[in-house]
PAZAPA-4460 file (N, C-alpha, C; in steps of 0.05 Angstrom, whole numbers, plus 32768, in hexadecimal, padded with zeros to 4 digits):
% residues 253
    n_x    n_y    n_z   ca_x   ca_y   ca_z    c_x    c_y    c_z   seq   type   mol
   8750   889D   8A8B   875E   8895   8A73   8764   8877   8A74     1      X     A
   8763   886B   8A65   8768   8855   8A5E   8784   884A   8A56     2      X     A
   8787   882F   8A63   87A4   882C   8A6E   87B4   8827   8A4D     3      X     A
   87CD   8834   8A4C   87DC   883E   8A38   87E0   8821   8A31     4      X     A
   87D8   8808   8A2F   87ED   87F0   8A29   87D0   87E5   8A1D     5      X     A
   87BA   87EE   8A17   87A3   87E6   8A09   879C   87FC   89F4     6      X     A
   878E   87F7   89E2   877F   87FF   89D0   8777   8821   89D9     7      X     A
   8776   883A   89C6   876F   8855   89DC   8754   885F   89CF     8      X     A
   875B   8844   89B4   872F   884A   89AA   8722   8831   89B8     9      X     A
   8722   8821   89B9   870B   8801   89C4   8713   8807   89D7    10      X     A
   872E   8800   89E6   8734   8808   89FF   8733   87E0   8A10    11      X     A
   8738   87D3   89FC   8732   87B3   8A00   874B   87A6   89F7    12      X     A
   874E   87AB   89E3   8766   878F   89D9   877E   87A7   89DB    13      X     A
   87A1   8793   89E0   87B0   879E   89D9   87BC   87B6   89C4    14      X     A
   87C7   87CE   89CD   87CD   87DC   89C0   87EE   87D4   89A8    15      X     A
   87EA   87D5   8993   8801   87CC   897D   881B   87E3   8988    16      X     A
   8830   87E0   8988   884B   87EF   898C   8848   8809   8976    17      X     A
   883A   880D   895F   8843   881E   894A   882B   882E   893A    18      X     A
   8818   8838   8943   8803   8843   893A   880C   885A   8939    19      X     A
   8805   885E   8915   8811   8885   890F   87FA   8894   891D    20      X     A
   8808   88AB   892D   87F3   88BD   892F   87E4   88CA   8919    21      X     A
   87EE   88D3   890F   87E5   88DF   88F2   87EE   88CC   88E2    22      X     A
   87D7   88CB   88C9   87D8   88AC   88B4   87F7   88B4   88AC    23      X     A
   87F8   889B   8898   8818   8896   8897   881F   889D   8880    24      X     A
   880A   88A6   886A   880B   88A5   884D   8810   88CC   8850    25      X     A
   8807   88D9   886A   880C   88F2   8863   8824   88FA   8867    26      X     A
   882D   88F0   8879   8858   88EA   8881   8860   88E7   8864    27      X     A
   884E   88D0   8858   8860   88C5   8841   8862   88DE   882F    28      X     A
   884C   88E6   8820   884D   8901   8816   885B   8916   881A    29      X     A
   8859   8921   883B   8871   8938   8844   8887   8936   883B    30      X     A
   8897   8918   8841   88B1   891E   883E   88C4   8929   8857    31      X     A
   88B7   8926   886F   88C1   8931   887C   88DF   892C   888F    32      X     A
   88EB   893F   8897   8904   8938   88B0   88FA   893C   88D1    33      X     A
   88F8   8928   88DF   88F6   8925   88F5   890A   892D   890D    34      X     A
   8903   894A   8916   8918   8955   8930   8920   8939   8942    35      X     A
   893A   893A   8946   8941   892C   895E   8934   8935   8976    36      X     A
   8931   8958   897E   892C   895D   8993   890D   8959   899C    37      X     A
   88F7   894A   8992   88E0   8946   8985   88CF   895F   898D    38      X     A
   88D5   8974   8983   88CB   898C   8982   88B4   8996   8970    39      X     A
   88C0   897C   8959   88B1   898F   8945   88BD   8980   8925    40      X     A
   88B5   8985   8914   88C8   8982   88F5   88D0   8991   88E1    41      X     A
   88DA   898D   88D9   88F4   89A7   88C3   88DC   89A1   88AC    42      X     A
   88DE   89BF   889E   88C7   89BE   888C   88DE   89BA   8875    43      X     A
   88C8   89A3   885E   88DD   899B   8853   88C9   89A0   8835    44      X     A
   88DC   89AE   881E   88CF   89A9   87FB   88D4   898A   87F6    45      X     A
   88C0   897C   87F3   88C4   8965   87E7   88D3   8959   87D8    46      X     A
   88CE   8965   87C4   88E0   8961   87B1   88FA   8972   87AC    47      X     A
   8905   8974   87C2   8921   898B   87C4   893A   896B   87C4    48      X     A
   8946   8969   87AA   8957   8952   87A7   896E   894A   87C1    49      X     A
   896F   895D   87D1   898C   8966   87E5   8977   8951   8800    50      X     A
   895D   8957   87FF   8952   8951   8820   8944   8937   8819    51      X     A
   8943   8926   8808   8926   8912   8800   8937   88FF   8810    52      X     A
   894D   88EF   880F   8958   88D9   880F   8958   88D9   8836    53      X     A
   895D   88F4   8840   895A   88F1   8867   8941   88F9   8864    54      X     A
   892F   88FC   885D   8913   890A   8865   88FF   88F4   885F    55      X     A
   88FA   88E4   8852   88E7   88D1   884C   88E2   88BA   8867    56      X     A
   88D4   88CC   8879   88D0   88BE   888F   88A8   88B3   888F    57      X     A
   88A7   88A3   88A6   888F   8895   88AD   887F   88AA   88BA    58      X     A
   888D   88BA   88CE   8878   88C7   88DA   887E   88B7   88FD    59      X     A
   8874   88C9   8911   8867   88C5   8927   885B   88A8   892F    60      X     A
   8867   8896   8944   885C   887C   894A   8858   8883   895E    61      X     A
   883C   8872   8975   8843   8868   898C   882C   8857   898E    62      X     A
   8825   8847   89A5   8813   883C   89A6   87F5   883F   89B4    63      X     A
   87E4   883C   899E   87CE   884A   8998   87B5   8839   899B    64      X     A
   87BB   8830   8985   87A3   881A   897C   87A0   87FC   897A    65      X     A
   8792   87EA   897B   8798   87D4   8978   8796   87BC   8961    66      X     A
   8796   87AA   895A   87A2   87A4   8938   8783   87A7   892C    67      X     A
   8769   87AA   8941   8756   87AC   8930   8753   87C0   892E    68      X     A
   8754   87CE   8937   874D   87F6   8940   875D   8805   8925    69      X     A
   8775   87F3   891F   8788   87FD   8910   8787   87FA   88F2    70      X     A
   877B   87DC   88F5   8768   87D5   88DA   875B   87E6   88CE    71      X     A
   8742   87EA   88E1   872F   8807   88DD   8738   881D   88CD    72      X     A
   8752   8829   88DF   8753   8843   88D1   8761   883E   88B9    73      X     A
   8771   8827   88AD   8785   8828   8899   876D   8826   8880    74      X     A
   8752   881A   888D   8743   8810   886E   873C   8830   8869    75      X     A
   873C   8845   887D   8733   8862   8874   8756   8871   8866    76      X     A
   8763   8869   8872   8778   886E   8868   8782   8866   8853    77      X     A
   8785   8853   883E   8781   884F   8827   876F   8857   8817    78      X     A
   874C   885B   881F   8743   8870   880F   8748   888B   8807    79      X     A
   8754   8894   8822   8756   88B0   8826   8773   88B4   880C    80      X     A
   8786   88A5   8811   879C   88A8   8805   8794   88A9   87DD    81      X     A
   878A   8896   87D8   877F   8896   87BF   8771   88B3   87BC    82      X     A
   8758   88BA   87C8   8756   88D0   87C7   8760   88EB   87BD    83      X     A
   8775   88EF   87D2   8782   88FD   87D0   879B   8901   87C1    84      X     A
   87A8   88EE   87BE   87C5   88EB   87B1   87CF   88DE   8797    85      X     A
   87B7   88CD   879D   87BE   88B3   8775   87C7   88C9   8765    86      X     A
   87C7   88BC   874D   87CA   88D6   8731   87BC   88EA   8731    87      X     A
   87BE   88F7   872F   879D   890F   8728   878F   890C   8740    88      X     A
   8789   8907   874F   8781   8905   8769   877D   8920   8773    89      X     A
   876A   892C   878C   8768   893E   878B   8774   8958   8791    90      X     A
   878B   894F   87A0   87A5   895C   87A6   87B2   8969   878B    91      X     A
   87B2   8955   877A   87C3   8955   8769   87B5   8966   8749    92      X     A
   879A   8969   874A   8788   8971   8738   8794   8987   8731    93      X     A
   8792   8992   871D   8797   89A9   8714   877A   89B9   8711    94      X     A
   8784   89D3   871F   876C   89E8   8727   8770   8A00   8724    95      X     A
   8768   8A13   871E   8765   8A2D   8718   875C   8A40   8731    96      X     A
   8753   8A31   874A   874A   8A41   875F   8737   8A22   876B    97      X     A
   8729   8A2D   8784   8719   8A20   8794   870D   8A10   8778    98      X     A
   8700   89ED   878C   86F5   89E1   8775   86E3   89D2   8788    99      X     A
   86D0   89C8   877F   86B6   89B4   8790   86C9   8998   8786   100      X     A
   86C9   8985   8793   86D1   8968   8790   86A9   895F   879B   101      X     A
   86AC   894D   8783   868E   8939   8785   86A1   8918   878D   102      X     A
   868A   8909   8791   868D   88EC   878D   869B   88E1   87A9   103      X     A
   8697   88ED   87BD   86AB   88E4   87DB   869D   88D4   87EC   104      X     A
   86AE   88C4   87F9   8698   88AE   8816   8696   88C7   882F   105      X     A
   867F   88CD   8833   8684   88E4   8845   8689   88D1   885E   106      X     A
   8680   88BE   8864   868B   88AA   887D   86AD   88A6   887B   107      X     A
   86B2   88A6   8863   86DB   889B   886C   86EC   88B3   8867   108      X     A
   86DA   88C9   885C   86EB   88DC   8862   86E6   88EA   887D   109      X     A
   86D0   88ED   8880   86BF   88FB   88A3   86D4   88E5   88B2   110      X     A
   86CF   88C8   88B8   86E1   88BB   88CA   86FB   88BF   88CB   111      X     A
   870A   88C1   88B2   8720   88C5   88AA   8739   88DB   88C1   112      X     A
   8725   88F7   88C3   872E   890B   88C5   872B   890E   88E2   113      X     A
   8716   88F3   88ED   8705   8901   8906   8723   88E5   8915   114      X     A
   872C   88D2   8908   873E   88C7   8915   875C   88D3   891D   115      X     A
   8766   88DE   8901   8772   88F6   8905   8776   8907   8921   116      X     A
   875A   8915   8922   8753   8928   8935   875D   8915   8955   117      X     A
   8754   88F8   895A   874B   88F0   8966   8766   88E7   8972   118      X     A
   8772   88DC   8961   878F   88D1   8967   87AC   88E3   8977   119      X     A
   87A0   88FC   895D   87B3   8919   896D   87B2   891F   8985   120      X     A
   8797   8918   8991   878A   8921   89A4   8798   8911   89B9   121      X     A
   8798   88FC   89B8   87A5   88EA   89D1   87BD   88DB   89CF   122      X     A
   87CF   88EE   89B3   87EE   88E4   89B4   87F5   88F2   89D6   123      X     A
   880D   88E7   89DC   8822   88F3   89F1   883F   88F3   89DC   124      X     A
   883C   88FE   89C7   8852   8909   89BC   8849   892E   89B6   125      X     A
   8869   893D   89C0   886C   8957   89C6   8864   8966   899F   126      X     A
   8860   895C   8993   885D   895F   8978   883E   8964   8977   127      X     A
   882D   8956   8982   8808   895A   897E   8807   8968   8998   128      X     A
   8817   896D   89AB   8813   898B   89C8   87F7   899B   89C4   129      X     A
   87F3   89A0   89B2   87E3   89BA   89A6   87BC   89AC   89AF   130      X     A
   87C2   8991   89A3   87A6   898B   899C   87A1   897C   89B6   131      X     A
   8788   8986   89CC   878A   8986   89DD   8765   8984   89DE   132      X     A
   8760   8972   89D3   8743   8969   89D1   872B   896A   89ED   133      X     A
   8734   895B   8A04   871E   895B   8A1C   8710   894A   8A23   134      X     A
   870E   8946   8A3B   86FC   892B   8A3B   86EB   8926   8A22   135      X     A
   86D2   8938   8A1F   86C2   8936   8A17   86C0   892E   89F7   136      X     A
   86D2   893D   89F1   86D5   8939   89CC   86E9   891E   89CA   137      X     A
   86F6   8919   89DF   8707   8901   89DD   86F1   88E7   89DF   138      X     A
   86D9   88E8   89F1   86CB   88D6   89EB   86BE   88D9   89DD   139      X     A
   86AF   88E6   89CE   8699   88EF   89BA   86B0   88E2   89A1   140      X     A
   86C6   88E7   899C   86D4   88D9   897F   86D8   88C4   8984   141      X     A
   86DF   88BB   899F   86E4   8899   89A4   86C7   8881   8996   142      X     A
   86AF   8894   89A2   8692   8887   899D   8692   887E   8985   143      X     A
   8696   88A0   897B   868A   889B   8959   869A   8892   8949   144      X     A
   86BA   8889   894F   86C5   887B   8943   86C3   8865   894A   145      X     A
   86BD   8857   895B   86B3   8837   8964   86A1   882E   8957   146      X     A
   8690   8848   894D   8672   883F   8946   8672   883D   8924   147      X     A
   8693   8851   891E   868E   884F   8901   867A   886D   88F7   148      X     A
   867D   887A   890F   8663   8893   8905   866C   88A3   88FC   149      X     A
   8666   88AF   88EA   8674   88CF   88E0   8664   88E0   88E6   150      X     A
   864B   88E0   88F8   8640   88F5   8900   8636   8905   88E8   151      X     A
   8627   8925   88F7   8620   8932   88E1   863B   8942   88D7   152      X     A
   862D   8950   88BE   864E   895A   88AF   8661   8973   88BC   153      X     A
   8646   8976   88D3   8656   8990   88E2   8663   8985   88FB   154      X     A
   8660   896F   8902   8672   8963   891C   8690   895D   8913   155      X     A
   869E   8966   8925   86BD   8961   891A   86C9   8968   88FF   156      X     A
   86BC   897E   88EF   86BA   8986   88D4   86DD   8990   88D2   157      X     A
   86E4   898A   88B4   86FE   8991   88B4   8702   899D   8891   158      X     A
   8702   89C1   888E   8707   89C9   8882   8725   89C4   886C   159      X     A
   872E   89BF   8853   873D   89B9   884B   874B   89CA   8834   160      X     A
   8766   89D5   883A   8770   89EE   8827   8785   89E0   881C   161      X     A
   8785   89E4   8804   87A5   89D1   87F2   87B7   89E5   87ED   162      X     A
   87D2   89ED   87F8   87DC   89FA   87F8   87EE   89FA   87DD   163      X     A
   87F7   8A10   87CE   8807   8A1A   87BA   8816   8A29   87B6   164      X     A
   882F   8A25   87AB   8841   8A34   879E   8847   8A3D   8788   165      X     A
   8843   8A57   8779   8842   8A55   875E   882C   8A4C   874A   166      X     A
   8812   8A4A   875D   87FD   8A3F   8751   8803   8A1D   874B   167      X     A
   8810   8A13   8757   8812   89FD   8753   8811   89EA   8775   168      X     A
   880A   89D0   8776   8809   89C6   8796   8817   89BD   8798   169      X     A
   8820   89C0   87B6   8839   89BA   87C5   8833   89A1   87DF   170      X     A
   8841   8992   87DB   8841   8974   87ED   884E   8976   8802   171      X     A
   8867   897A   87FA   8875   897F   8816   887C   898E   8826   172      X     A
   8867   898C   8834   8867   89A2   8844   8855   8994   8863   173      X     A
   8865   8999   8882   8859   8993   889C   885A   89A8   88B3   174      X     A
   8844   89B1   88B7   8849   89B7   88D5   8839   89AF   88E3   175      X     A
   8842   89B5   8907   882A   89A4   8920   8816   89B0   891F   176      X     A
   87FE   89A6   892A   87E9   89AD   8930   87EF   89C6   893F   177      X     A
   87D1   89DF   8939   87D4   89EB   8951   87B8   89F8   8952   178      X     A
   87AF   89FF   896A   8792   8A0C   8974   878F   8A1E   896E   179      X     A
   877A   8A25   895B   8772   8A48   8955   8752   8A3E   895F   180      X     A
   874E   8A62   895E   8734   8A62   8966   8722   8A6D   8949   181      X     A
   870A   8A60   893D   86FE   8A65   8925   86EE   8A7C   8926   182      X     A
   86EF   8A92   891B   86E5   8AAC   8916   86D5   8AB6   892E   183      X     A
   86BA   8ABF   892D   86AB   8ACE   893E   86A0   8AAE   895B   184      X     A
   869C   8A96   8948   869B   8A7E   8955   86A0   8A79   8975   185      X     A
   86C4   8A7C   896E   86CE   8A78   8982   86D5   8A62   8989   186      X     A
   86CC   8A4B   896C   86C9   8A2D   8974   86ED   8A23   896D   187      X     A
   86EC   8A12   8980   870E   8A09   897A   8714   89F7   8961   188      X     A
   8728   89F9   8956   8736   89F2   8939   874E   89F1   8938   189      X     A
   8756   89D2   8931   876B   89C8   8939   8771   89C9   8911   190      X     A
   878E   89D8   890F   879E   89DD   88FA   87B2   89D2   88F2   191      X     A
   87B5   89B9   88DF   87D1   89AF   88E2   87D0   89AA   88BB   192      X     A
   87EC   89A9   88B7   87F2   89AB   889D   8801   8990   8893   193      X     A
   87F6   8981   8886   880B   8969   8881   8804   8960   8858   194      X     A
   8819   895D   8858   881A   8956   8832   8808   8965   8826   195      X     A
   880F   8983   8826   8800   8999   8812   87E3   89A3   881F   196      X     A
   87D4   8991   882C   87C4   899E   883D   87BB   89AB   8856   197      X     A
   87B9   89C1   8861   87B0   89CD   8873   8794   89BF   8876   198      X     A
   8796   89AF   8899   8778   89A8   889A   876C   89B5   88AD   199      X     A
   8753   89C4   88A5   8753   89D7   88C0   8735   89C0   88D4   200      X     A
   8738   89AF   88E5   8728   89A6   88F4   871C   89A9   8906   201      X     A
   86F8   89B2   8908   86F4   89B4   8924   86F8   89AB   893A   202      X     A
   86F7   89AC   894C   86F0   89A1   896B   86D8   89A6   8972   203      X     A
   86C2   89A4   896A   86A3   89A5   896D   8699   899B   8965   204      X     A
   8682   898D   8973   8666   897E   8975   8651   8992   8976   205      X     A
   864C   89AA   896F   8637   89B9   8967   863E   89CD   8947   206      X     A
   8625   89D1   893E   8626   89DE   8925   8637   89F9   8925   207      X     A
   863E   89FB   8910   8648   8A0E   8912   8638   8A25   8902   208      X     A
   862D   8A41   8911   8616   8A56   8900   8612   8A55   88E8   209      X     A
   8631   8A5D   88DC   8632   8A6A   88B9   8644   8A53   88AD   210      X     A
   864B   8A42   88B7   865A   8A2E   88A7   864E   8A16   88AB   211      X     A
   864E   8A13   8887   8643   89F4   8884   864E   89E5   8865   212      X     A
   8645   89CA   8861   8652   89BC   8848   864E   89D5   882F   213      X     A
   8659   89D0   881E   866C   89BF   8817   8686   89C9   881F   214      X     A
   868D   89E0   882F   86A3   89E9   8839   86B0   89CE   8850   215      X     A
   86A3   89C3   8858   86AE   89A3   8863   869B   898B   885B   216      X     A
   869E   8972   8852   8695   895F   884A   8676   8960   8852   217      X     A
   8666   895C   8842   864A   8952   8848   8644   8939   883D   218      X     A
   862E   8935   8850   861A   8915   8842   861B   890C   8825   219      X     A
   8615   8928   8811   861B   891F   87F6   863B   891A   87E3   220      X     A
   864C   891D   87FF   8669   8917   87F1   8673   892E   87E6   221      X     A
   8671   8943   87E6   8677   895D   87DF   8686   896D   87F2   222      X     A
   869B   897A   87E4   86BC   8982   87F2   86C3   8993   87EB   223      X     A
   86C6   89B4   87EF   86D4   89C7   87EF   86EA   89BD   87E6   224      X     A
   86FE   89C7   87D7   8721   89CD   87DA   8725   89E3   87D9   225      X     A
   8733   89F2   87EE   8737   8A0F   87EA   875A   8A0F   87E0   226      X     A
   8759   8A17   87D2   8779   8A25   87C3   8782   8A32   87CD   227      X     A
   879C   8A38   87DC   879F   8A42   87F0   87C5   8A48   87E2   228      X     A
   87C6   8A60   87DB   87E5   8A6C   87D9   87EF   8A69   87F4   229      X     A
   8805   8A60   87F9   8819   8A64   8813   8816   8A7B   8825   230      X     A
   881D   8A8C   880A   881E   8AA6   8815   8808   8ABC   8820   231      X     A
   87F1   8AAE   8817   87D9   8AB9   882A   87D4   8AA4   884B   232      X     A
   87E1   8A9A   8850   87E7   8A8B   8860   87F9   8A9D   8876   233      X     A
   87FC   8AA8   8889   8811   8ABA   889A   8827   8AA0   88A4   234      X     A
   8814   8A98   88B4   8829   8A83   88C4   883A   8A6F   88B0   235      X     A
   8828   8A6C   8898   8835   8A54   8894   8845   8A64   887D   236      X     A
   8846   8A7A   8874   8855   8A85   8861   886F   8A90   8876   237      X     A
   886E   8A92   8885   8887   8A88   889D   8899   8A81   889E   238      X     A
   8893   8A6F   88A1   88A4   8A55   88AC   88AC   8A49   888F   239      X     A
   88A0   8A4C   8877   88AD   8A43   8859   88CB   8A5C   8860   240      X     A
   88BD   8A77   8864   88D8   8A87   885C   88E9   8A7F   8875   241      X     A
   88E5   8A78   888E   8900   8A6C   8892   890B   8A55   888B   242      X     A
   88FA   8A49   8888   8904   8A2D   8874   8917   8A32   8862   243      X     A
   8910   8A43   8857   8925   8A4E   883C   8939   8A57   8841   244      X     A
   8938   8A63   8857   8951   8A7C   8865   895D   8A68   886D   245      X     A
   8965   8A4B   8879   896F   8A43   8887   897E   8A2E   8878   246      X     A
   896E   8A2C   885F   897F   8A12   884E   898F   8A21   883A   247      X     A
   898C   8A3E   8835   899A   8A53   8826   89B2   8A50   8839   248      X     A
   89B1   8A5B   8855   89C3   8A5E   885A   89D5   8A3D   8863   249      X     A
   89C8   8A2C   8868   89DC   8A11   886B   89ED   8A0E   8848   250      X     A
   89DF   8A15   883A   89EF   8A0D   881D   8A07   8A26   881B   251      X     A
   8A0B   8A2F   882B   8A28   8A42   8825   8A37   8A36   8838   252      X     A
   8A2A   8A25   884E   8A41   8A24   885B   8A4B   89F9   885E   253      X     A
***
């Protein structure tokens, strides 16, 4: 490993004090409250008038990257954010069920997700525990993000579900990453939920049999959104109802 006080992608120039693990625009979105005990974060409705004014946090710092490394990901990170969030944007689209999105950089969104992956991977904060990447995939993302590669569409592929309430999409909403294993596969898939989307991301550098674009980004810019009720969700329809149970019961007392 490469010494903590340099760069943990070039691995050359000084590391900056404050590199978000996860981009900063999806904190911004959540809305989230940050445990003191850093366990974890209080799932928060965004727009719930009682939590906005303590919850409007940055997100997760430590030092990561270095002011060029950091450059890099913010020029994908401002695409990505437009993307997803502007007006009508695709978060925000109004849909009737699953929809194809056309017109995407499959390079800044593929890089985008694979830095994500990449960053989780080699925080030492108890919050990304879960995503536990390996030598191997730790250098294989280091490369191809040095190189700017997004690989083919099935390397590091990351499935994307917009979660809803009432037929309508919901932003604020976070939980940590965590490891499932993908159907008959067996291939590992790292699950984490931040500003209305569930992203479900591989951990693989080989094809996967029966899954292919447009269910994750391809060459021609083409993107699944799956619609996704809460409540077909187990885990994550969960942890909303204790969410609810717990701020029901703080408002009586």
């Amino acid at each position: 490993m490469a010494n903590s006080a340099f760069c943990r992608l070039c691995q050359k120039a000084p590391a900056i004090k404050k590199s978000h693990v996860l981009s900063r625009f999806l904190w911004k979105q959540s809305g989230l409250a940050h445990r003191k005990d850093n366990k974890g974060y209080d799932l928060v409705i965004k727009d719930d008038p009682r939590l906005i004014k303590r919850n409007q946090r940055a997100g997760i710092t430590e030092a990561l990257f270095c002011p060029d490394c950091e450059d890099k990901r913010n020029k994908l990170e401002t695409y990505m954010s437009g993307v997803l969030y502007e007006y009508e944007a695709i978060i925000r689209r109004t849909s009737s069920g699953h929809q194809l999105i056309d017109g995407l950089c499959y390079q800044r969104v593929k890089l985008f997700t694979m830095f994500n992956l990449f960053a989780m991977g080699i925080s030492s904060y108890p919050y990304y525990s879960a995503v536990n990447l390996g030598d191997h995939h730790t250098d294989c993302l280091r490369s191809m993000l040095l190189a700017s590669d997004p690989g083919e569409p099935w390397q590091y592929s990351s499935i994307w579900l917009r979660l809803k309430i009432g037929g309508q999409p919901i932003e604020g909403i976070s939980l940590a990453p965590h490891r499932i294993r993908w159907g008959e596969t067996g291939q590992h898939v790292y699950r984490t939920i931040f500003a209305g989307v569930c992203w479900m991301t591989f951990c693989s550098s080989h094809r996967h049999p029966w899954l292919s674009e447009p269910a994750f980004i391809g060459k021609a810019g083409q993107l699944a959104l799956f619609d996704t009720p809460t409540n077909e969700l187990p885990f994550l329809a969960g942890r909303i109802n204790e969410w609810i149970t717990a701020n029901r019961h703080a408002q009586h007392h």
